[in-house]
N, C-alpha and C positions, 0 to 999 in steps of 0.2 A: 498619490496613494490610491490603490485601488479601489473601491468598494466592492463588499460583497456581493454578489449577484445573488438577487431572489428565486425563489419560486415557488415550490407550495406549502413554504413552509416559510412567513415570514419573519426577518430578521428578527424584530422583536417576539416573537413565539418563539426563538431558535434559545435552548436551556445553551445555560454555560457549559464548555466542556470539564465532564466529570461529576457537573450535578444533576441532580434527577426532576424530572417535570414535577409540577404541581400537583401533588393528590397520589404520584407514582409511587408504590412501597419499595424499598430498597432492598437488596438481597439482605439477608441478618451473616451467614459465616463470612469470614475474614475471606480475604483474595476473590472472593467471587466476581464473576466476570457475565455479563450477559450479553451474547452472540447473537447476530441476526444473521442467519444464511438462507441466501438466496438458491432453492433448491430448484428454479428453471437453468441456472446460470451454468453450462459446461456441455461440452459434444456428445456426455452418456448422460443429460438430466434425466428424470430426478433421482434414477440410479444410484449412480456413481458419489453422487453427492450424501443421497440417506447412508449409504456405508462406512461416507469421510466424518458424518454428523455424528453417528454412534460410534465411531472408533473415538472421536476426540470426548465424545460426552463421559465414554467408559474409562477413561486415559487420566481427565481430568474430573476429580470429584465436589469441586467448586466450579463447575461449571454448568453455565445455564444459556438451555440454547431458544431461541425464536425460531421458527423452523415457519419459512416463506415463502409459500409455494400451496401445489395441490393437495386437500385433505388428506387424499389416502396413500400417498408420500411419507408426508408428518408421521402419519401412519405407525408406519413399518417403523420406523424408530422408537413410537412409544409400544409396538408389544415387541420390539427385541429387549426392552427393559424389562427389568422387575418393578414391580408396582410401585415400591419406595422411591423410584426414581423419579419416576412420569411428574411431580411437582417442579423437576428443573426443566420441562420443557415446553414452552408457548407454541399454539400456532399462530398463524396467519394466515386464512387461506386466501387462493386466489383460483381463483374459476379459470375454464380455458375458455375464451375469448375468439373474436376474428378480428383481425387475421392475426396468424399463430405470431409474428415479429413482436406484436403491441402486448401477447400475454405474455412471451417469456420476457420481454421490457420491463413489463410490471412490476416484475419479483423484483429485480434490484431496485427500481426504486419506491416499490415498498419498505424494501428494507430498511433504504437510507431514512425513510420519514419515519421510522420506528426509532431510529439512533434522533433524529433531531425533534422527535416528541419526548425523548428519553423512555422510551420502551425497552431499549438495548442500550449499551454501551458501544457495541462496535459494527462492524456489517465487514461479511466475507461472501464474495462472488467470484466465479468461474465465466463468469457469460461476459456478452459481449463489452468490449474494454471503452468506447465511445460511448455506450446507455450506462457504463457505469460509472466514467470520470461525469459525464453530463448530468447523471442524477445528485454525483454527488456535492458537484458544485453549485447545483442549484437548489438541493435540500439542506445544506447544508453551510454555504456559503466560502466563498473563498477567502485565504488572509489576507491581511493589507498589503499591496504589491504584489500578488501573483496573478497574471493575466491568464497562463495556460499551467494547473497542475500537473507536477510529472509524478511517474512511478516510479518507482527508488527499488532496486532488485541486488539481493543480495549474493554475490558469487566466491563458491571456495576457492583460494590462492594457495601458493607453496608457503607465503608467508600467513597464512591465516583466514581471512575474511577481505572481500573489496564491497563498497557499496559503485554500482551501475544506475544510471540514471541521465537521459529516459528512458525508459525500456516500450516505450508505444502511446501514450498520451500526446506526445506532439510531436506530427514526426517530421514537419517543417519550421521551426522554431526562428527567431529570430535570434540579434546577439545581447538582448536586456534580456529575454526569456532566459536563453542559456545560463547568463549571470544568475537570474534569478534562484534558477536550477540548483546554481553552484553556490548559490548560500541555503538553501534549503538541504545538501546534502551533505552540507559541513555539519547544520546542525543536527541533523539525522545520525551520523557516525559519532557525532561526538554525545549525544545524549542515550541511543538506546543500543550501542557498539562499545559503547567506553575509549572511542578513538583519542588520545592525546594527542590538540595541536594537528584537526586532521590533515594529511597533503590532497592536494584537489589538481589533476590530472586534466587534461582537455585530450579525449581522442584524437587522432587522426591518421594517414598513410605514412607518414615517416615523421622523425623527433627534429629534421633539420628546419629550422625556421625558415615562412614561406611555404610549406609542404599544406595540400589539402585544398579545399574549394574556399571559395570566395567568405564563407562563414567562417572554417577555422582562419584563415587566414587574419581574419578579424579578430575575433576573441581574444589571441593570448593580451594583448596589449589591455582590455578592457578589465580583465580575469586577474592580469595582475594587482593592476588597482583596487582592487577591491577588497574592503576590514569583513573578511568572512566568520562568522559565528563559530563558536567553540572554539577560536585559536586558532581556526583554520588557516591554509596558505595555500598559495596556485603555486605548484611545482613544473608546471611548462606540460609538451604535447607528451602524449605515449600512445604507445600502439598496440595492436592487438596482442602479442606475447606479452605484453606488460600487464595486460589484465589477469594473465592467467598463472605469473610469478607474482604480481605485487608487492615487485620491491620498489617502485616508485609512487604509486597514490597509492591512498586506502578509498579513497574517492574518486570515478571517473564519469566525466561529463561528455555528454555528445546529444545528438537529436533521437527525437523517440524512433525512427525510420531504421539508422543504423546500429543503436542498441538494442534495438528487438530481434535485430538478424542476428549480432552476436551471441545475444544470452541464448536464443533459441542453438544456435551453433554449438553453444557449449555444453547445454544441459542435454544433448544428445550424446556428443563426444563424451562426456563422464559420464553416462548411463553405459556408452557401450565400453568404453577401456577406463573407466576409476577417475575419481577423481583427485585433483595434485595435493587434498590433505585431507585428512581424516574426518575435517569438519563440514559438513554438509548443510546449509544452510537449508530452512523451508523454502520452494519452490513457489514462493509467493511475494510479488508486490506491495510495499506498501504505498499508497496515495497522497503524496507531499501536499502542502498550500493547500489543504482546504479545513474547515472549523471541525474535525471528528476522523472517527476511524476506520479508514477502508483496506479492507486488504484484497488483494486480487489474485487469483492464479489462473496457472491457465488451462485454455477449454479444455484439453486434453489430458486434464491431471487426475489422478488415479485418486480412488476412495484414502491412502496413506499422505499423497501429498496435498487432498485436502481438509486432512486434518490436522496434519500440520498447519496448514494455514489458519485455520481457524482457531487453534492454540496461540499463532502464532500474535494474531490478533487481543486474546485473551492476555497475553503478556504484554504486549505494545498496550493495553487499558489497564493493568495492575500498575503498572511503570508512569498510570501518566504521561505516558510521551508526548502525544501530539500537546498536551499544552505544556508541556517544559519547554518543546521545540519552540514553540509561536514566541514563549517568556525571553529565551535566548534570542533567539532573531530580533523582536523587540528592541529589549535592551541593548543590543547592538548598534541597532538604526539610531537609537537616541542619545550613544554616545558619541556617532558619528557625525550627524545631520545638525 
């Protein structure tokens, strides 16, 4: 079993998931959700991000944001509000620094020690995908058995929803990693997707066995074996039109290296000609295997798809997810082992 990896936040200071630090007051209306965003994080900071913050603060009226970044950033979001509002939003400031890499670093992982002080509930960032998996593994702590957390990305199919995973957290993986993956994304589909008995897919260049590199080649034998969370099962390889019908997994596994060229591939192809179903998932990652809630999108996402995400986050914390998922995986391991 793995241990959590430390860092500045240690284990034992690390609050339960869901409860709140010592001495911390709790939102009082029902569903409230408190957001930490990371406003250095994305290719148009802190732009792009103040417009994704007030679209989603205006959007959702239970919601409360951390705003993590430079004062006068935070700023512009509290005078686009009316005065009634400005008590759902905290700052954080962070000064600009040298060199520029170590300040915009900072805001994410400020954020994440606000979620593991219980300052926040959840943390949504656009910046760099490395300072944000590393922050969060080590503010936060990893689950038991997860050596490299992956990002779990959601893509429209003709038959509905597919969960993708890695999509860039490891893009070298090994074949216990990949397994690892592939019970983290059973329980991902099946707790905050409502997957029934998810199917769990293994990428690769063709469905005939023996096809692919030295990795796939390995896996299916290992993928089959394996008592996956939620009912889950390993339905064999599939390939890239598979992702984009989903009539074979609602779950597919591969390395963070070649699921990041796909999803990127694909969320340009359905921005320029549609995509294969009406439902359009937010354009944002969520961060499997670790104790809290990250979500990620990417550098390039517009002021709407990151407010999406940052909803998207506020619903992945009303739902509980990451600790229903950790309770499923659990309980799995311990009826197996």
């Amino acid at each position: 079993m793995t241990r959590p990896i430390t860092g500045r936040v240690a284990p034992a200071l690390r609050r339960p998931i869901g409860a709140s630090a010592p001495g911390q007051a709790t939102v009082g209306e029902p569903g409230a959700a408190r957001i930490a965003v990371d406003l250095l994080g994305g290719d148009h900071a802190p732009a792009v991000v103040v417009d994704g913050a007030l679209r989603a603060c205006q959007a959702d009226p239970a919601l409360h944001l951390l705003l993590v970044g430079p004062q006068e950033a935070a700023g512009e979001v509290l005078r686009a509000l009316p005065p009634s509002e400005h008590a759902r939003i905290n700052t954080l400031p962070i000064a600009p620094g040298d060199p520029v890499d170590s300040w915009v670093e900072s805001g994410v992982r400020s954020a994440v020690l606000a979620v593991a002080q219980g300052a926040a509930d959840a943390v949504m960032s656009a910046g760099n995908t490395g300072a944000t998996v590393t922050s969060a593994a080590l503010g936060l702590g990893r689950c038991p058995g997860v050596r490299r957390p992956p990002l779990a990305a959601v893509l429209p199919t003709r038959s509905g929803r597919l969960v993708l995973l890695d999509v860039g957290s490891s893009v070298d993986p090994d074949e216990e990693t990949v397994a690892t993956h592939a019970r983290l994304g059973s329980a991902y589909a099946r707790v905050v997707h409502g997957v029934e008995e998810p199917r769990i897919g293994l990428l690769t260049i063709g469905a005939e066995r023996g096809k692919g590199d030295r990795l796939r080649r390995a896996l299916p034998t290992l993928l089959a074996g394996l008592d996956l969370p939620g009912g889950g099962r390993y339905v064999g390889l599939v390939e890239g039109n598979d992702v984009v019908t989903g009539s074979i997994a609602d779950v597919v596994v591969t390395d963070g290296f070649t699921g990041n060229v796909l999803l990127k591939g694909l969320e340009t192809a359905y921005a320029e000609v549609g995509s294969p179903h009406p439902l359009v998932p937010p354009r944002a990652a969520l961060l499997l295997g670790v104790d809290g809630t990250v979500v990620v999108c990417h550098g390039a996402a517009s002021g709407s798809d990151l407010a999406a995400g940052i909803a998207f986050a506020a619903q992945l914390h009303r739902q509980a997810a990451v600790a229903a998922m950790a309770e499923m995986i659990e309980t799995q391991r311990g009826v197996y082992e």
